[in-house]
C-alpha positions in Angstrom: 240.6 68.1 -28.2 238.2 70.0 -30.0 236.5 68.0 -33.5 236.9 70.1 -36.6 232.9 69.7 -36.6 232.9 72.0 -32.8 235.1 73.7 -34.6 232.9 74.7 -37.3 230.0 74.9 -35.8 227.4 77.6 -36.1 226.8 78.8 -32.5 230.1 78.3 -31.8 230.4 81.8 -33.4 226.9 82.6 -32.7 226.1 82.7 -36.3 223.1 82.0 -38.5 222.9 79.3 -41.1 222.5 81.8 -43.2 225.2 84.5 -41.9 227.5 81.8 -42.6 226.6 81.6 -46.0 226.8 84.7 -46.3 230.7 84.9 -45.1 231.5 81.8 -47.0 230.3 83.9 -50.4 232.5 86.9 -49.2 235.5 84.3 -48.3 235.2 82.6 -52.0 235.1 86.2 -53.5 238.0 87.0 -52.3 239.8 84.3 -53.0 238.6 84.2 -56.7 239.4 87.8 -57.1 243.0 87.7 -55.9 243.7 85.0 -58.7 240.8 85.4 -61.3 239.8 88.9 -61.2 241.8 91.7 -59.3 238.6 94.7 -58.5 235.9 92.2 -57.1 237.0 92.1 -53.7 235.4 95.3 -53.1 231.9 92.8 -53.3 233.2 91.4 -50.2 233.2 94.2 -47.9 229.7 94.8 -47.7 228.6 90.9 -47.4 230.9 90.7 -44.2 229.4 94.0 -43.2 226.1 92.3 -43.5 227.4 89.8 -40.6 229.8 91.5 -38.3 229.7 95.2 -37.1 232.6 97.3 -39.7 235.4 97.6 -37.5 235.6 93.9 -36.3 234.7 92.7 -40.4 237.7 94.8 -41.5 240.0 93.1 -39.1 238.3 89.5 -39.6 238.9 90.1 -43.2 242.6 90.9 -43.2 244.0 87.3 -42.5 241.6 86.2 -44.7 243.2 88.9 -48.0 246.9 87.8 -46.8 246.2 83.8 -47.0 244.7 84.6 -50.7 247.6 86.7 -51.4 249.8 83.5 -50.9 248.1 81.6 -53.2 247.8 84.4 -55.6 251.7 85.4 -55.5 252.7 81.7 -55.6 250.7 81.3 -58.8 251.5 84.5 -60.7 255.0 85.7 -59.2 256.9 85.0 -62.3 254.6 87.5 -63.9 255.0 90.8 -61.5 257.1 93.6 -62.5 259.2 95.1 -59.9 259.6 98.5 -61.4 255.8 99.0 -60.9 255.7 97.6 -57.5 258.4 99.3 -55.5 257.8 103.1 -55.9 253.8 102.6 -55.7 254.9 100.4 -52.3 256.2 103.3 -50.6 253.4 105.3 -51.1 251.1 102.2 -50.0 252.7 102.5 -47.0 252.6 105.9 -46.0 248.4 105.7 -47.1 248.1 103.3 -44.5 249.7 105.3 -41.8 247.9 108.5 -42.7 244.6 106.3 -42.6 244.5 106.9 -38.8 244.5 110.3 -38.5 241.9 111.0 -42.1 239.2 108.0 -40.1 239.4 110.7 -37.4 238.8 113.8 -39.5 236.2 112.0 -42.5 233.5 110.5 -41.7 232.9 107.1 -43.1 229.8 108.2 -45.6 232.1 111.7 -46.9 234.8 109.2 -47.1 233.1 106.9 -49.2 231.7 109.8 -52.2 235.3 111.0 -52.0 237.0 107.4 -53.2 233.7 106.5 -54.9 234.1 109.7 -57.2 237.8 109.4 -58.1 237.6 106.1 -59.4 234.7 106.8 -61.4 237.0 109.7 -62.9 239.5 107.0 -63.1 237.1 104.8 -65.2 236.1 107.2 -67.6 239.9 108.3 -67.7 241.1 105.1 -68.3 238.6 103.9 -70.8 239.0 107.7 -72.8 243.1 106.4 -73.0 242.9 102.7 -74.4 240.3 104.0 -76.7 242.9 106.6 -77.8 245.3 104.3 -78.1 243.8 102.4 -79.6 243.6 104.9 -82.4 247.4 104.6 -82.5 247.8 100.9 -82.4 250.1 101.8 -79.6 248.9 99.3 -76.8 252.8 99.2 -75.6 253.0 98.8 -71.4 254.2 101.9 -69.8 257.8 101.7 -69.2 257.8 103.4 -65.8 255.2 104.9 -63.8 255.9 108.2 -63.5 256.1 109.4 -59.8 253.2 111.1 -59.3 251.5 108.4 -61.0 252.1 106.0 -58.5 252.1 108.5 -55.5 248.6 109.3 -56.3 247.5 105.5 -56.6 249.7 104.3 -53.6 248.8 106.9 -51.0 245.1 106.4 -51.8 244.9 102.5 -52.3 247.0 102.6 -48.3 243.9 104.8 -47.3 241.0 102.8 -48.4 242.4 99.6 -47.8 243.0 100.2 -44.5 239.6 101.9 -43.7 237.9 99.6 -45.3 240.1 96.5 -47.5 238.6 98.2 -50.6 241.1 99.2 -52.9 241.2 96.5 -55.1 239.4 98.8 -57.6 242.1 101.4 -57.1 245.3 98.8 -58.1 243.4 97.2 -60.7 242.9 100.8 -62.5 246.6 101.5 -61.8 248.0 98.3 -63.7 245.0 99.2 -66.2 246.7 102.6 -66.7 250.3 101.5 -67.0 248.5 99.2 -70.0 250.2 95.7 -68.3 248.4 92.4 -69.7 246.4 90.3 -68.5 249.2 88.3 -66.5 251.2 91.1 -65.4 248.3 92.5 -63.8 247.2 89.8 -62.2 251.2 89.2 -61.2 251.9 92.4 -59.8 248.5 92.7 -58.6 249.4 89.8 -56.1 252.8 91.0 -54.9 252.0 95.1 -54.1 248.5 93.6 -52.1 250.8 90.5 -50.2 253.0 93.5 -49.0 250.2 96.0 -48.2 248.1 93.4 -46.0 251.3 92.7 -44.0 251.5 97.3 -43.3 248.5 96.8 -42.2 249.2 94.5 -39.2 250.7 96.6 -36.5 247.7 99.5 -37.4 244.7 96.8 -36.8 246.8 95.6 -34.1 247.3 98.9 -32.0 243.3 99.3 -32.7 242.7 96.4 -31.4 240.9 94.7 -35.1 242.5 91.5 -34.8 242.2 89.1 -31.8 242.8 85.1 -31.6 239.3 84.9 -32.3 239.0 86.3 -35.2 242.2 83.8 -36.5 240.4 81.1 -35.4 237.5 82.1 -38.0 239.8 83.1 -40.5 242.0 79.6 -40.2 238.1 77.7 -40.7 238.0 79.3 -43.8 241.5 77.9 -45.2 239.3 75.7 -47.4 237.0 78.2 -48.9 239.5 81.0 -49.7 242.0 77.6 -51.8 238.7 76.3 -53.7 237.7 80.5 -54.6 241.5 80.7 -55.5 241.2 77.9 -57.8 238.3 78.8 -59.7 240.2 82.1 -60.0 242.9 80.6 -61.8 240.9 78.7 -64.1 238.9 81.6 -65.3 241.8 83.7 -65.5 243.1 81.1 -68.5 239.6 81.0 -70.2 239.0 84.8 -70.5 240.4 87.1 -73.5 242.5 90.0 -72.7 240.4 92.2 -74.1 237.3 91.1 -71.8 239.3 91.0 -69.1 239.9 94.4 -68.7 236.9 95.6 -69.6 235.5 93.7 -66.8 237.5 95.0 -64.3 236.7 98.2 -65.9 233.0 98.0 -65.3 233.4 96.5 -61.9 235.2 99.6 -61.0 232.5 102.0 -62.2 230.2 100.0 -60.2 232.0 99.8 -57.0 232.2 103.7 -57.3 228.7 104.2 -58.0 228.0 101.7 -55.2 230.2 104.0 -52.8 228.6 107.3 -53.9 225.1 106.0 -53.1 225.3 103.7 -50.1 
């Protein structure tokens, strides 16, 4: 029987001292961002990037999303709201079909300045809104998303994540927009992405992304992604509304301007 110290051994994966610290940073990200700060996950993708070639770090990371997304909906369920989950779902959905056939057409670097510029608009957009309503005092959340709303943000969120498990950005500015708090975003957050990992499965499958050793990593990170998640929720309590978004906010930008220039 193999010793949990075989088991995490470095050449066992034929990984650097410091390659594994480097995973183990992108592990704890994620698992702090799914209950701490819904955006950051984008960080991740290019610190696994920096380890494993693209297409085998995008499957690698999956499992790793959907275990923090337990945690995460476990913690904050009693905060989602379903009426901003279930229409932005379906377009979730049909994003990550399509993502097949747009990988095939767009090349990864176009790819990138196209998401990279809309959520820059987004940002400015968003920021330009609470700072008009602010005006108002009318900080009220959005009743319903109207369709388009969460057509636009559903379809394109399905695209990136599934190229490339970014779109964290993407639902973060779509809570942001619908003006949710701080626990409702973080709430609904955690149920739309536990649902859009698990669309995701039968496309990584059929290309091949995920294999049994890949889960094996993923499983030896169990520990890392529960000690990120808890930090997540502890800085989730300490941090004012008000700063939290504004972080997210800035994130965003920076993620764009990240994806325009790389």
């Amino acid at each position: 029987m193999t010793s949990l110290y075989e088991f995490l051994s470095l050449g066992r994966w034929g990984l650097s001292f410091s390659s594994w610290g480097v995973f183990c940073l992108a592990v704890f990200i994620v698992g702090f961002a799914k209950t701490g700060l819904p955006g950051i996950t984008i960080l991740a993708v290019p610190l696994v990037a920096m380890v494993f070639p693209p297409k085998i770090s995008v499957g690698l990371m999956l499992p790793i999303y959907m275990l923090a997304d337990v945690l995460s909906v476990w913690n904050y369920r009693r905060f989602a709201k379903s009426r901003y989950c279930l229409p932005y779902l379906l377009f979730v959905g049909l994003g990550v079909w399509s993502a097949s056939f747009v990988a095939g057409a767009v090349d990864d670097r176009t790819f990138g300045v196209i998401i990279g510029w809309t959520v820059a608009v987004l940002v400015t957009l968003s920021a330009g809104t609470d700072f008009l309503q602010k005006r108002k005092k009318n900080l009220e959340p959005v009743e319903a998303p109207p369709l388009v709303m969460s057509a636009f943000f559903g379809m394109t969120a399905g695209l990136v994540s599934a190229l490339a498990n970014a779109a964290g950005p993407i639902m973060a500015l779509y809570m942001i927009l619908a003006r949710l708090d701080k626990f409702s975003i973080l709430g609904t957050t955690a149920v739309c992405s536990f649902f859009m990992n698990w669309f995701k499965v039968p496309l990584f499958l059929t290309l091949d992304m995920l294999s049994v050793e890949t889960l094996k990593l993923d499983i030896a990170t169990i520990p890392i992604i529960v000690l990120g998640g808890l930090a997540g929720i502890v800085f989730a309590k300490k941090l004012p509304q008000e700063a939290f978004k504004k972080l997210i906010l800035v994130l965003a930008l920076a993620s764009s301007i990240k994806l325009i220039l790389s």
